[in-house]
N, C-alpha and C positions, 0 to 999 in steps of 0.2 A: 451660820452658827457652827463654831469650832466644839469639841466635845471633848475633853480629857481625862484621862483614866487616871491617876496616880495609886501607888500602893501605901502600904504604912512606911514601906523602908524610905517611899520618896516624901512623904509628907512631913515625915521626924528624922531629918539625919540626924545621923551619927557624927556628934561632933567631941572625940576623946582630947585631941591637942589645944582645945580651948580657942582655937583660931577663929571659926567659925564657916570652916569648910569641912564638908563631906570625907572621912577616910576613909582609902579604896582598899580594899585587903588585896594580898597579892595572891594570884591564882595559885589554884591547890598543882601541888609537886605530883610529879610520878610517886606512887607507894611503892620503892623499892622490893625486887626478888629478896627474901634473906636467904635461901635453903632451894636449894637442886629440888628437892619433893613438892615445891609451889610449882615448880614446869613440870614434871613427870619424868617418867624414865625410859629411855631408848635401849629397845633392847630386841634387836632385828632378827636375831637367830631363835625369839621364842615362840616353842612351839605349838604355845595357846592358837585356839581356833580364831579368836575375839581380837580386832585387831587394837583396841586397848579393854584391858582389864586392869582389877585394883588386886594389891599382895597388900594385907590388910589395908594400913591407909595409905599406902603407894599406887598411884597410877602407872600402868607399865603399857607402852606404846609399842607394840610390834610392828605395826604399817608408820614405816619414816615420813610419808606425806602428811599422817596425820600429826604426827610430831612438831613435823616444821610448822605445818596451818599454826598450831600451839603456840610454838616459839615466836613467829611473827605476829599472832594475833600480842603475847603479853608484853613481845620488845615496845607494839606501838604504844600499849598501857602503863607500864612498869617500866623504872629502870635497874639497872643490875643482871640482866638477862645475859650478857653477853659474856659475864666471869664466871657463871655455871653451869654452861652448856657442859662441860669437861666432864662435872662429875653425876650428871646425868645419863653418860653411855654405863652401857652395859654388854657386856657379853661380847659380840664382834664386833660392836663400835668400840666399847670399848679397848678392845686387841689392837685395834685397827690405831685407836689415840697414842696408846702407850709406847704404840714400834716409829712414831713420829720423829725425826731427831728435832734438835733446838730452832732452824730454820724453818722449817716445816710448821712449826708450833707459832713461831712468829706470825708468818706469813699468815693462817689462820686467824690468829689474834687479829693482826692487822686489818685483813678482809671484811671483820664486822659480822652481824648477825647474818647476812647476804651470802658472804661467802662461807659461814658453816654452815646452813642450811640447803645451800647450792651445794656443796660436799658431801652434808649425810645423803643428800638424793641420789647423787650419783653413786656413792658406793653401795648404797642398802637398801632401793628403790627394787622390787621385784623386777628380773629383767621381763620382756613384752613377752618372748617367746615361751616362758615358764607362765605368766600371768597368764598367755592365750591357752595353754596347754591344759592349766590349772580350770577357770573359766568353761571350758567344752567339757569339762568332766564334772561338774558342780551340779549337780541335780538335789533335790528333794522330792521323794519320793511320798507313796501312800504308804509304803513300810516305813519310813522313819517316822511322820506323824503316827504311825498306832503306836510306835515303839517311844512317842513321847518328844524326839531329839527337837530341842526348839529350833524355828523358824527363823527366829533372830541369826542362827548361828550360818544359816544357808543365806541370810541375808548378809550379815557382814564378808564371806567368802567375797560374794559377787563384787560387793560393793571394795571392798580391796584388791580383786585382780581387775576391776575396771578403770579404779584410781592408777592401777598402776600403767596400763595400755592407753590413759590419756582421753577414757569416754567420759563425753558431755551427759547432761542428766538423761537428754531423752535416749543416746545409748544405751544408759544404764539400766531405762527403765524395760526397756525389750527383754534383759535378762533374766529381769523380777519378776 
């Protein structure tokens, strides 16, 4: 004995062309970036603790890794990703865009979302030896819990000079 499941959509096609065959609709589109503020903002020189916080309804990303994670998480989602990374830097990325000449600017373009996100990391990726430095000096204390300082904010510390040094989770969790 065979057993069949059918739905409603397989039991009543949809038949609009009068033909008497099923119409397939075509798969849903990427939903287009329209606006730099649907990725967030890079902006590596700032000197929030949080390695993203919001300026009212802006997302501002200080740690570049987690930017790029962003960026490649919305290119595989969305398309349009890739004509506003530009006006998404800020601060010394953006210095860093503007002092570009026109070759430079190409070559970028050209590279695809791979090769600006392979760029921002290299130029504004904390270097290992500041991230190790930083990292051995990161404590929370029994003073700052009385004095209130949140726990989050010693968490994100860690958890950005270990993004940056290349630690795996269980690394990471030694320092927690």
């Amino acid at each position: 004995t065979e057993i069949y499941t059918l739905s409603l959509h397989d039991a009543l096609p949809i038949c609009p062309n009068g033909q008497g065959t099923r119409a397939v609709p075509n798969p849903p589109s990427k939903r287009p970036i329209t606006a730099a503020k649907d990725i967030g903002f890079l902006e590596p020189d700032d000197s929030s603790e949080a390695a993203i916080h919001t300026e009212g309804k802006e997302t501002v990303f200080a740690d570049v890794t987690l930017f790029v994670q962003r960026v490649r998480k919305l290119d595989s989602q969305r398309a349009g990703v890739l004509m506003f990374i530009p006006d998404t830097l800020r601060g010394k990325a953006q210095e860093w865009y503007s002092s570009l000449d026109a070759l430079e600017w190409e070559a970028l373009d050209i590279s695809g979302i791979d090769g600006w996100c392979n760029k921002l990391q290299e130029l504004f990726m904390m270097k290992r030896d500041t991230a190790w430095q930083e990292l051995s000096q990161t404590k929370y204390t029994v003073a700052m819990a009385a004095a209130q300082r949140p726990l989050a904010t010693y968490h994100d510390k860690v958890l950005r000079y270990t993004r940056a040094l290349g630690f795996n989770s269980e690394q990471t969790k030694t320092w927690l």
